[in-house]
KEBAGU-559811 format. One record per residue (C-alpha): residue in three letters; residue number from 1; x, y, z. Coordinates in steps of 0.05 Angstrom, whole numbers. Example, Ala and Ser with C-alpha at 12.3 -4.5 7.8 and 13.67 -1.06 7.14 Angstrom:
// residues 2
pt martor:ALA pami:1 east:246 north:-90 up:156
pt martor:SER pami:2 east:273 north:-21 up:143
// end
This chain:
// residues 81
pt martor:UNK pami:1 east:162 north:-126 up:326
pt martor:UNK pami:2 east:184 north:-71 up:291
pt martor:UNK pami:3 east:141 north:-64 up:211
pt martor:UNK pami:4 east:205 north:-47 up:162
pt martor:UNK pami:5 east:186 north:-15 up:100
pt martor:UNK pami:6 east:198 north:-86 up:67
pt martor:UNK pami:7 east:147 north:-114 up:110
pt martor:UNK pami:8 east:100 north:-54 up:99
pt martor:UNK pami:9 east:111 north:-63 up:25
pt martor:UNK pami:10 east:91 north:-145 up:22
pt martor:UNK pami:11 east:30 north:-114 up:68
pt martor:UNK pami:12 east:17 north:-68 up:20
pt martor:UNK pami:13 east:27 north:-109 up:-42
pt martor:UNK pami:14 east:-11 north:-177 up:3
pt martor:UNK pami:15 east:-67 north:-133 up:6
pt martor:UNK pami:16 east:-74 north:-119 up:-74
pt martor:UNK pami:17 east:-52 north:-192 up:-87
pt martor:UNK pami:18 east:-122 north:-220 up:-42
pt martor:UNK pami:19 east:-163 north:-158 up:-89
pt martor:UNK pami:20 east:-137 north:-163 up:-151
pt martor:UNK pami:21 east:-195 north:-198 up:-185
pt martor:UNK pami:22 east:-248 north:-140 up:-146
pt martor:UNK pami:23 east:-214 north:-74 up:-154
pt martor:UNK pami:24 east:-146 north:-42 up:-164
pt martor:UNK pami:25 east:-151 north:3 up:-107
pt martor:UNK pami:26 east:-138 north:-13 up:-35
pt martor:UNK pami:27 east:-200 north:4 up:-4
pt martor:UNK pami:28 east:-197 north:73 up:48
pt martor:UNK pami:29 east:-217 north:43 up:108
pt martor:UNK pami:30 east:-172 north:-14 up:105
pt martor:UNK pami:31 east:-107 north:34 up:87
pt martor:UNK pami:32 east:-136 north:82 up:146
pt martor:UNK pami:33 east:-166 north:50 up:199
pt martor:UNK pami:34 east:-147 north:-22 up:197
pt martor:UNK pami:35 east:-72 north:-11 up:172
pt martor:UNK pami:36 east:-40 north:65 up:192
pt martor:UNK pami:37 east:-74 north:67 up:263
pt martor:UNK pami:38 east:-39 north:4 up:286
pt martor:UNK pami:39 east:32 north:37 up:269
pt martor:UNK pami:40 east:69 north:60 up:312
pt martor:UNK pami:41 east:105 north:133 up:298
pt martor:UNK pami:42 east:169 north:101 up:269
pt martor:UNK pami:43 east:130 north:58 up:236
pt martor:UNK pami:44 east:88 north:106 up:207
pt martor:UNK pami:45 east:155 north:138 up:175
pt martor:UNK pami:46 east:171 north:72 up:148
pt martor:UNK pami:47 east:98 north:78 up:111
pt martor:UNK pami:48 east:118 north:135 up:82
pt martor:UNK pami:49 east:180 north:103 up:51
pt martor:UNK pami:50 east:154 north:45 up:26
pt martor:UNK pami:51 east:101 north:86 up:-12
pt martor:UNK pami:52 east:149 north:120 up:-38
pt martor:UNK pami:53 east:196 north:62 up:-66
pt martor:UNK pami:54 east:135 north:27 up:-91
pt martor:UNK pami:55 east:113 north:91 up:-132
pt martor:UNK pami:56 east:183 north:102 up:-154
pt martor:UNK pami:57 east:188 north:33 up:-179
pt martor:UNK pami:58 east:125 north:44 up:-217
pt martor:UNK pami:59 east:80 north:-10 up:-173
pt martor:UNK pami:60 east:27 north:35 up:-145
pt martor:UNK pami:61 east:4 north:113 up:-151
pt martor:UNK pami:62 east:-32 north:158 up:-105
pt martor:UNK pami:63 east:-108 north:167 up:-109
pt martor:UNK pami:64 east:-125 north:235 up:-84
pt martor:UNK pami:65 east:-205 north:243 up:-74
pt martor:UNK pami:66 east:-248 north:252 up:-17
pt martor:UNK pami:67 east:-197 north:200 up:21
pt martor:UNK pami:68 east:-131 north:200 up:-4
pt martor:UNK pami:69 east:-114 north:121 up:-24
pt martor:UNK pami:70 east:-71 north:75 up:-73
pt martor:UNK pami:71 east:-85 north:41 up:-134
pt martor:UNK pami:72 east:-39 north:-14 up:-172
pt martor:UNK pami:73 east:-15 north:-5 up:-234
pt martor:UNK pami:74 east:-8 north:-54 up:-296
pt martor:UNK pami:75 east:69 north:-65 up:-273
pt martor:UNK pami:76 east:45 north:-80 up:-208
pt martor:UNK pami:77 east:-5 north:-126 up:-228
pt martor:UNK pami:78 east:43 north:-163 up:-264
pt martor:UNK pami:79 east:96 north:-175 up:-209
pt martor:UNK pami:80 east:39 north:-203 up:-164
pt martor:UNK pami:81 east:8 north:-250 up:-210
// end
């Protein structure tokens, strides 16, 4: 089945929901290797727009560094809690 961007966003935002207590930043290897490698190319588009609305709406940034990653914001902690 098809991942819209809604789904990837509850991914997304399921993911910093089961780490809020350890860290505020998705770890690299999950976003990478477990997550963006099983999407499919239309999929992978469908990443890139859910970022995008989540950052937009204030939920998550962009990490750049040695692997480029997200972290949640206050805002975004708030809505999951």
């Amino acid at each position: 089945m098809l991942k819209t961007p809604k789904t990837i966003k509850r991914d997304i935002l399921g993911k910093f929901r089961s780490l809020l207590y350890n860290h505020d930043t998705i770890p690299p290897n999950w976003l990478l290797k477990d997550y963006w490698q099983l999407l499919t190319s239309q999929e992978k588009g469908n990443f890139d727009q859910a970022v995008t609305d989540l950052i937009h709406k204030g939920l998550i940034e962009k990490v750049n560094g040695r692997i480029p990653t997200l972290r949640l914001t206050d805002k975004g902690a708030d809505l999951i809690c």
